[in-house]
N, C-alpha and C positions, 0 to 999 in steps of 0.2 A: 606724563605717563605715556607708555608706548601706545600705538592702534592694535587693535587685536591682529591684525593684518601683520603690520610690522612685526609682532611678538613672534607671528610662525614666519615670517622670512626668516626672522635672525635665528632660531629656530632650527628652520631647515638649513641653513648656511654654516652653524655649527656642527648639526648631529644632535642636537639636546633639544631636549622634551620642551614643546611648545609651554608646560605649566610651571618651569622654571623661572622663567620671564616674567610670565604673569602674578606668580605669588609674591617674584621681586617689585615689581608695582606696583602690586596691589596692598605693599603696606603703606603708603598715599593718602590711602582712600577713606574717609568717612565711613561707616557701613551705620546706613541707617534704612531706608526704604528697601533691602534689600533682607536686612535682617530680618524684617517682621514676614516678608514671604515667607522666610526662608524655614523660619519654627512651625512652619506649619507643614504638614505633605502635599506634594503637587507633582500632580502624573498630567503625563506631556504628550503628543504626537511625535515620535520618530523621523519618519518620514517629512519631509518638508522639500518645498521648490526650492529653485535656484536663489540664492539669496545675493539680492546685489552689492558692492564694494561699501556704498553709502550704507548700506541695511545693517552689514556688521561691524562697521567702525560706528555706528550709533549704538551698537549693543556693547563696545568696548569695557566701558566701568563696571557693567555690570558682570562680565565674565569674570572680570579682574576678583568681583567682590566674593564670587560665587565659595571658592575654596576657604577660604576665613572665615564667611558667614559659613559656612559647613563646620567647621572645626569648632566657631563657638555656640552653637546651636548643640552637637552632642558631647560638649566637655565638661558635662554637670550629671551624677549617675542620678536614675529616675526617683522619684517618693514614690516607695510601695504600703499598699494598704497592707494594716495587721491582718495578720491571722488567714489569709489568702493565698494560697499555692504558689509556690515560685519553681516552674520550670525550670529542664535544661536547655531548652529552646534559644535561640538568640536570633538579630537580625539577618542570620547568615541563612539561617534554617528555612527549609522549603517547605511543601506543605504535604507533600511525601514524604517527607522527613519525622513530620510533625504526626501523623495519622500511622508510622510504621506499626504494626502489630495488634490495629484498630479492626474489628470486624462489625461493621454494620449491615450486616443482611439481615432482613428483615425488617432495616428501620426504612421512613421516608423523607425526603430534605425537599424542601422547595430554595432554589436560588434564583432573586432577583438578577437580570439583567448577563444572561450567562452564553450569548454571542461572543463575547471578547475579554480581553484582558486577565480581571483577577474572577470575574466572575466566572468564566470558561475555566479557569484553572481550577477552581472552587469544585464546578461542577464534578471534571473530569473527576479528579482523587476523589469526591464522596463516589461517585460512579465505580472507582478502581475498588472503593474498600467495601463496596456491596451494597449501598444504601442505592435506593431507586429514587433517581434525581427528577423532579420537574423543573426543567430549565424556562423561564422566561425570556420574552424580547419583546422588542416593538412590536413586530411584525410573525406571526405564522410562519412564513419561510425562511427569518433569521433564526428564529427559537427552535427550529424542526433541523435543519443543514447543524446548526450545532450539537445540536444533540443526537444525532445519528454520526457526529464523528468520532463519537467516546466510545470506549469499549464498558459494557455494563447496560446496566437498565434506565434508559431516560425517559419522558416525555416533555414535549414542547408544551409550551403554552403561551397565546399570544397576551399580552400585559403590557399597556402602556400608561407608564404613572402620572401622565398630565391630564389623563380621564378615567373619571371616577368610576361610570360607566364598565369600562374595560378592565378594571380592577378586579370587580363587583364579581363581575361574569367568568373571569380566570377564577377567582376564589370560591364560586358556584361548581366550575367544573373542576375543582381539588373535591368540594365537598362533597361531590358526587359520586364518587369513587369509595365513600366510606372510611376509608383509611386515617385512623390518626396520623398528624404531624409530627414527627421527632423533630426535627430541624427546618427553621424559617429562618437565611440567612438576606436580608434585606442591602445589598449590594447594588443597585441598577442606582446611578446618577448623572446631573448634569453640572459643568464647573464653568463658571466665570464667564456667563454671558455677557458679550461686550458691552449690549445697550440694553437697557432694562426692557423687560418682553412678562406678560402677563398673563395668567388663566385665570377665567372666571375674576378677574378685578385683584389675585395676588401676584405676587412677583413670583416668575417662573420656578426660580431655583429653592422658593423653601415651596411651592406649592409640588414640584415633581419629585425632590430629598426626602421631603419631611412628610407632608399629609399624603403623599400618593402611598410609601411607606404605612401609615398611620389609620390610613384605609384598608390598607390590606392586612396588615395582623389583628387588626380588630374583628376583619370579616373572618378569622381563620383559628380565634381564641379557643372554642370550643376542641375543634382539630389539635391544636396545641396541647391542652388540658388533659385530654383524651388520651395524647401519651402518655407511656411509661415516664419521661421524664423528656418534656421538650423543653427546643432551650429556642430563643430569638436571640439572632445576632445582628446588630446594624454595624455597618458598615459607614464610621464616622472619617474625621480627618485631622490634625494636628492645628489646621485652620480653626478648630472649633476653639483653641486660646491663641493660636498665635494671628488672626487677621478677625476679628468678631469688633461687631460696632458696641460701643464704650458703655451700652447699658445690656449687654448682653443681646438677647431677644428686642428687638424693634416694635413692638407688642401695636404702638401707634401708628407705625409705616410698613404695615407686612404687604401696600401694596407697592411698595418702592416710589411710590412718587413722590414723596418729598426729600428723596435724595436716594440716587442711584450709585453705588461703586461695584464692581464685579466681583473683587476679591472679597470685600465686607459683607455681601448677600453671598455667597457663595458659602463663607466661614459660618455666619447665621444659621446655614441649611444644614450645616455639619452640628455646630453646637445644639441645634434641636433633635437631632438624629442621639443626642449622649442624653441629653433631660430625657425624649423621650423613653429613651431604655429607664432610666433611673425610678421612673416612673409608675411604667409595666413592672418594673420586678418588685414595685411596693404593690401594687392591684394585686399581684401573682404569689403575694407571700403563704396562702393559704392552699397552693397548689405545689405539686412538686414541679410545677416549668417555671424556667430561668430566664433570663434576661438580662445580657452585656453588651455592651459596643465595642470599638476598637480601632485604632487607626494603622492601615496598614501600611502606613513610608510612602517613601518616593518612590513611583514605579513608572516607565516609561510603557502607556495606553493611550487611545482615542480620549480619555478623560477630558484630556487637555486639549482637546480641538480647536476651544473657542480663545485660548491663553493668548495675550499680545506676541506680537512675533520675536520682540527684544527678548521674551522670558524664553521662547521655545528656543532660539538660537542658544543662550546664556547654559538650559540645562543641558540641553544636546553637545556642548560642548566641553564644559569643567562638569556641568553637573553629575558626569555619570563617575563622577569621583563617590557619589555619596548616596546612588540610586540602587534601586532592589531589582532583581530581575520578578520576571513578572511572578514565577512558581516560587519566590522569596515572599512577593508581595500577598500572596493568598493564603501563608504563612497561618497568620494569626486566623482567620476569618476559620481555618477548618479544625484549627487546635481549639478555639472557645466552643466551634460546634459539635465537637468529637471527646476532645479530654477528660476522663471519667474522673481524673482528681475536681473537674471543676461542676458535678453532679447535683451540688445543692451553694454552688455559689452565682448569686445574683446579686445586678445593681450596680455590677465596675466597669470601669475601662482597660482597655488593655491596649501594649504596644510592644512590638517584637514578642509573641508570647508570651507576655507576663505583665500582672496587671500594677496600673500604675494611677499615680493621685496626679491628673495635671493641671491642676489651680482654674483659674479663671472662674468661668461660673458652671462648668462640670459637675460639680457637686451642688451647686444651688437646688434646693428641694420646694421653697416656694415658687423659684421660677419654672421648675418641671412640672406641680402641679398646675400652675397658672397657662402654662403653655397647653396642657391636655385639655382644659377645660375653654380653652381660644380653638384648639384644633376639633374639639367634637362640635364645635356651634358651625366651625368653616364648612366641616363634612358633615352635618344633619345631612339625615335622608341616606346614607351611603353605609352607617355602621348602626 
């Protein structure tokens, strides 16, 4: 098989597209370890340094693999649940697109983590269509510069979901304002820490996904309830079936120490992110507020900061055969938080606009309740 190198000499010495090469090689290849990334969604860094001659002929196979595993990864149409609204929305669709002829004035949205990416984009369009957005961030001055660059009604609010503390206290100064919640879209996360990293004795990535999340819509139920019809949206990932360790939830290892992988606690914090919704919309049955999750593709963000370098090179380069731009990527998150056909639907998943059945343990109902009831013992004292 050619180096990737070699593939864009010959490439550029012809006049033909560096991926001609590559897809001719790349029937060779085995696709296995790539495959299982590949079903899941993983948003990447753009940006990146100089990358050395050694750094991208070791990412060679993998670029190769990239296009094929894309092709087999969406050449199956999705299982939709009965009796559930199916869109005209599709992967193409932006989130402008999705929200055209929407007027939320009047209502209010809290969006996790709304500095960057899909969460900024999120923000902005409920902003555009009249809802008065609380933006969160780490930081006071990430969540404030954001939200003074949208046109419409925002407030910052500082929220960091590795402290419970700081959750508590953003969700005090929502409550303080009086105002019911229309919209809790739960967005802010962290992917694929290299080497296992801890809070409070759990593994970072389901304690900052999962319970920091799990903190904060509990502390904000009332708020939610309160509205006309709120709805909770989490912000899952395709990771939650396609990279999840083989018994689902890890229930005996949620502190990672008896075995760390990045991508397998990463997919974990996504797969809790789907139970937990499934969960809320059974608590919720007796209220008119909703509860869905959703994955929103492949988007090139900061997400992926912490991703091996082989994978960032690999997507940056065939990947964007098969990636969403970002205002693609926010897509879903503003249509489950906006769409009035989906006004008394709770409990599903969704993916490109329209909801969809994606196996694994998604639909597990004893391990969603089993899972709340592990997360309210973790957060005593916080909800």
């Amino acid at each position: 098989m050619r180096s990737a190198l070699e593939a864009a000499d010959l490439a550029k010495a012809s006049g033909k597209d560096v991926l001609d090469f590559v897809r001719s090689d790349a029937k060779d290849i085995i696709i296995d370890n790539m495959a299982r990334q590949l079903q899941g969604d993983i948003s990447y860094e753009v940006n990146m340094p100089n990358i050395s001659r050694r750094g991208l002929l070791q990412t060679a196979p993998a670029i190769a693999i990239l296009p094929l595993t894309a092709a087999i990864t969406g050449c199956e149409p999705p299982e939709r649940p009965e009796g559930i609204p199916i869109s005209k929305f599709n992967k193409k669709s932006t989130a402008e697109e999705v929200t055209a002829g929407i007027d939320l004035t009047g209502k209010t949205a809290l969006v996790t983590g709304c500095n960057s990416g899909i969460g900024y984009e999120t923000m902005r369009v409920l902003a555009l269509r009249g809802a008065h957005v609380y933006g969160t961030g780490r930081t006071e001055a990430k969540a404030r510069e954001a939200c003074e660059s949208v046109a419409g009604i925002t407030t910052p609010l500082m929220l960091e979901l590795s402290d419970f503390d700081s959750i508590v206290s953003a969700a005090n100064q929502f409550k303080a304002t009086g105002a019911p919640l229309d919209i809790l879209i739960c967005n802010a996360g962290i992917m694929e820490l290299p080497e296992l990293e801890q809070v409070n004795g759990i593994e970072k990535q389901f304690y900052v996904n999962h319970l920091g999340h799990f903190v904060l819509v509990n502390n904000l139920l009332e708020q939610i309830t309160a509205a006309p019809q709120g709805r909770v949206v989490s912000v899952s990932s395709g990771r939650a079936t396609g990279a999840v360790p083989p018994e689902g939830i890890q229930f005996d290892n949620l502190s990672g120490e008896k075995g760390y992988e990045p991508d397998l606690a990463y997919g974990q914090s996504k797969l809790a992110n789907v139970l937990f919704t499934l969960e809320l919309a059974k608590r919720l049955e007796s209220t008119t507020a909703t509860a869905n999750s959703l994955r929103p593709g492949v988007i090139p963000t900061n997400l992926g900061r912490h991703m091996p370098r082989w994978k960032v090179i690999a997507l940056d380069t065939v990947g964007k055969l098969f990636t969403k731009t970002i205002a693609q990527g926010a897509a879903t998150s503003c249509y489950v938080a906006t769409a009035p056909a989906l006004d008394k639907v709770s409990g599903y998943l969704f993916d490109n606009c329209n909801p969809v059945r994606a196996g694994g343990y998604t639909e597990d109902r004893e391990m969603a309740a089993k899972l709340w009831t592990v997360s309210e013992q973790l957060t005593a004292g916080y909800i």
